[in-house]
GUTI-668863 format. One record per atom (N, C-alpha, C): residue in three letters; x, y, z. Coordinates in steps of 0.05 Angstrom, whole numbers, padded with zeros to 5 digits, always signed. Example, Ala and Ser with C-alpha at 12.3 -4.5 7.8 and 13.67 -1.06 7.14 Angstrom:
BEGIN
ALA+00264-00114+00156 ALA+00246-00090+00156 ALA+00264-00066+00156 SER+00257-00045+00142 SER+00273-00021+00143 SER+00258+00001+00157 
END
This chain:
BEGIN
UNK-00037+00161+00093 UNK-00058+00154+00111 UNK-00085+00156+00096 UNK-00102+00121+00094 UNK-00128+00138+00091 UNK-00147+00130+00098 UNK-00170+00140+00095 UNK-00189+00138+00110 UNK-00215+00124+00100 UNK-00241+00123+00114 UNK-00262+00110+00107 UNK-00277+00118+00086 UNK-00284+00112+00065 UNK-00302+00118+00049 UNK-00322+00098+00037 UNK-00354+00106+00034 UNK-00367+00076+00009 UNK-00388+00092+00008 UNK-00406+00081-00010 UNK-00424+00097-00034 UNK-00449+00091-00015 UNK-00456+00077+00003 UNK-00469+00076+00027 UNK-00471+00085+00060 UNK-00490+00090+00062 UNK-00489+00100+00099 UNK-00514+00093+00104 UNK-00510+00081+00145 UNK-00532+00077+00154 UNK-00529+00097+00180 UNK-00554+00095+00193 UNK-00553+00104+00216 UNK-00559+00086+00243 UNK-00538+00089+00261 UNK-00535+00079+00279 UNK-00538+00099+00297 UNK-00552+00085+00324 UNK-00549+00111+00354 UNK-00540+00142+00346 UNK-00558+00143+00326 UNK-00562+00179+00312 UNK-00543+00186+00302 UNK-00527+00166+00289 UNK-00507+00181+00271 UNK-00500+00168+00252 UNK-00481+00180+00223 UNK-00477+00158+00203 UNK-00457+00147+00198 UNK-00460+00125+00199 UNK-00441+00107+00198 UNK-00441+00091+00173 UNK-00410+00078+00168 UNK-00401+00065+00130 UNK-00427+00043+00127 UNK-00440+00037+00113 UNK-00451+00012+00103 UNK-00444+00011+00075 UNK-00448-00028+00074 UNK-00437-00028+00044 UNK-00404-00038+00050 UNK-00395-00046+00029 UNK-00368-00037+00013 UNK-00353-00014+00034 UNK-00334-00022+00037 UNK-00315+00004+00053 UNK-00290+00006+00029 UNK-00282+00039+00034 UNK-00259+00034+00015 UNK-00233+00051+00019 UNK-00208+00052+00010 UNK-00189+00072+00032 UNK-00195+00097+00014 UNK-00198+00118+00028 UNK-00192+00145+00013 UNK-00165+00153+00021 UNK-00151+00169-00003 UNK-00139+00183+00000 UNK-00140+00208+00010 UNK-00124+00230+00013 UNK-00116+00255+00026 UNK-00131+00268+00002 UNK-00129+00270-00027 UNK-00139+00275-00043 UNK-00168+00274-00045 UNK-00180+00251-00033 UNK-00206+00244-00040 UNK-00215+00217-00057 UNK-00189+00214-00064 UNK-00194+00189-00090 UNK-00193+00163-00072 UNK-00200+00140-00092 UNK-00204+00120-00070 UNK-00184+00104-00087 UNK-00170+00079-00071 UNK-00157+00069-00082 UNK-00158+00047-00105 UNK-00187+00037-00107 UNK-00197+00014-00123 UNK-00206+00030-00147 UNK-00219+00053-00151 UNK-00223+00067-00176 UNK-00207+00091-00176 UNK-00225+00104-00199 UNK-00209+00134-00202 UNK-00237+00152-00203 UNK-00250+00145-00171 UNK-00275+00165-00169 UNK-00274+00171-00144 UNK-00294+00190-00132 UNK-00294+00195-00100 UNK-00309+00179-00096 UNK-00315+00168-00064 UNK-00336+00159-00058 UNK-00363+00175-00043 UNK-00386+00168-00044 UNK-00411+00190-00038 UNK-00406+00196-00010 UNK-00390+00187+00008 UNK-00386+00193+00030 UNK-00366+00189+00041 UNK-00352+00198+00072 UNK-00319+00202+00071 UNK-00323+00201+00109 UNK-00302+00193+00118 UNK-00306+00191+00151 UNK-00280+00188+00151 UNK-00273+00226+00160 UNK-00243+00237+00170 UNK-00230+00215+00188 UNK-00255+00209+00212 UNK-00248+00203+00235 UNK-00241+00177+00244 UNK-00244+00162+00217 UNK-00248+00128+00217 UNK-00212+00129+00206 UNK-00197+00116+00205 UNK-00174+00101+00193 UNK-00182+00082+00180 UNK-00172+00074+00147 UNK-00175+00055+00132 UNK-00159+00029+00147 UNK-00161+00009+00152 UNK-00154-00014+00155 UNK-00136-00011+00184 UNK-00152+00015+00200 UNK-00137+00006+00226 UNK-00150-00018+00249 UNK-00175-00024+00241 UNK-00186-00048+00248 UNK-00166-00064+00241 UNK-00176-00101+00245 UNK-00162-00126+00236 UNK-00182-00121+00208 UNK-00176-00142+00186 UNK-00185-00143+00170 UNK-00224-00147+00167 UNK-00238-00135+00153 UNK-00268-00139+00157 UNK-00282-00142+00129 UNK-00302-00162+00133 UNK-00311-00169+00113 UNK-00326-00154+00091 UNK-00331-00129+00109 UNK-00335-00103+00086 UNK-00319-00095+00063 UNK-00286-00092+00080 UNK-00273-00080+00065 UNK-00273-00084+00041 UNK-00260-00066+00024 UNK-00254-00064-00002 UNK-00228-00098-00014 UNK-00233-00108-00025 UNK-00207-00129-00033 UNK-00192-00117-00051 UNK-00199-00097-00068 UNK-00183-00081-00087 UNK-00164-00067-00078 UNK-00179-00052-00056 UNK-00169-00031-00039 UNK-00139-00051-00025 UNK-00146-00069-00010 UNK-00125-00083+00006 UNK-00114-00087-00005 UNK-00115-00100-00028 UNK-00086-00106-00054 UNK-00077-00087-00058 UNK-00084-00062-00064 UNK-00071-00042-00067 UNK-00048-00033-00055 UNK-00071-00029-00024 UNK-00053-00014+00006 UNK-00025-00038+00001 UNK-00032-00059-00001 UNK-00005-00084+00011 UNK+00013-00084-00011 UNK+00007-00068-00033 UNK+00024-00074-00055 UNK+00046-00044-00055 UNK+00027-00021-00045 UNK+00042-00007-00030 UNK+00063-00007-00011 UNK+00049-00019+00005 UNK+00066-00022+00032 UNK+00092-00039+00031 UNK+00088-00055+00010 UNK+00110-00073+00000 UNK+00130-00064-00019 UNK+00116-00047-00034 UNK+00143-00025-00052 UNK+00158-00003-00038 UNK+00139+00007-00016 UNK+00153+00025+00003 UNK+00177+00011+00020 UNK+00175-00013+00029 UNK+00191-00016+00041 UNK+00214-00042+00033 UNK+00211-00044+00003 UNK+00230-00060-00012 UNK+00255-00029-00020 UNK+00244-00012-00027 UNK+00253+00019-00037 UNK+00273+00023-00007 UNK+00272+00024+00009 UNK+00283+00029+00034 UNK+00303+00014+00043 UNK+00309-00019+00042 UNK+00316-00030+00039 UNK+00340-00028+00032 UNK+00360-00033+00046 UNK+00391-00039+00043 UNK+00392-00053+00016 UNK+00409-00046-00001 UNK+00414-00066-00028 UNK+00436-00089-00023 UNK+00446-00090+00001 UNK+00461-00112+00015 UNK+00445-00138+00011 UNK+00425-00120+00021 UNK+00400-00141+00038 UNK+00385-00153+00018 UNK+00373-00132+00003 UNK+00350-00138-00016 UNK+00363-00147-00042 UNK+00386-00148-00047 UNK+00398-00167-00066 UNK+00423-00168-00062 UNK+00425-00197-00055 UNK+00453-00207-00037 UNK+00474-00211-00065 UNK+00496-00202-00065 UNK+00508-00208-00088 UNK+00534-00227-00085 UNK+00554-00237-00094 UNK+00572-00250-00084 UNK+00604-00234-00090 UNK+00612-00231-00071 UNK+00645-00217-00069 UNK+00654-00213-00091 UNK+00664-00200-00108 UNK+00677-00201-00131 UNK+00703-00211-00128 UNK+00712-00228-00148 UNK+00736-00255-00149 UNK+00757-00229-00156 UNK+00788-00222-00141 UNK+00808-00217-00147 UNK+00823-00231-00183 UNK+00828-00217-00199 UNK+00829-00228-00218 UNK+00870-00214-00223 UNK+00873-00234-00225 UNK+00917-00239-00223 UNK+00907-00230-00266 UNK+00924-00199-00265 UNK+00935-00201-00279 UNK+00959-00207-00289 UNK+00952-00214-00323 UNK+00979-00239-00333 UNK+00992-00208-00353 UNK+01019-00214-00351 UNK+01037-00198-00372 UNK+01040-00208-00395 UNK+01042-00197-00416 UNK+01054-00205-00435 UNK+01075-00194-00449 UNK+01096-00212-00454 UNK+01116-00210-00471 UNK+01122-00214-00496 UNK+01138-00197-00507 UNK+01133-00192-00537 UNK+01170-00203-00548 UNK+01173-00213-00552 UNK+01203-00225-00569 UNK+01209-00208-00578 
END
């Protein structure tokens, strides 16, 4: 799960809110597009539980979806996720020796 972070804030109706660049934080703190914190962090926000917004991060979203896509290729029945074909019965032949 992560949450809101960007190197900007404004204030709205007395309080601060993301401006700028939004980006997902991690549980850690790190954000997903670099390997830095960002100057500011909002527990209370969810990264990308909105629809998509023109703030967000595009690094960030490639990221999250490239995630979300290994997580659930990994999970994945190997039936499913690579269909293979029956293995052919193979008639063994004898041989005879004179």
């Amino acid at each position: 799960m992560y949450v809101v972070g960007s190197d900007l804030l404004a204030i709205d109706l007395e309080r601060a809110v993301p401006a700028g660049r939004r980006h997902a934080v991690s549980p850690e703190g790190r954000m997903l597009c670099r390997p830095a914190r960002p100057r500011f962090t909002w527990p209370d926000q969810l990264w990308g539980e909105s629809s998509a917004d023109a703030d967000d991060c595009p690094l960030c979203t490639y990221v999250m979806r490239a995630e979300e896509s290994f997580r659930r290729a990994a999970t994945a029945p190997a039936d499913i996720a690579y269909p293979v074909e029956p293995q052919i019965q193979r008639v063994g032949a004898e041989l005879t020796w004179w």
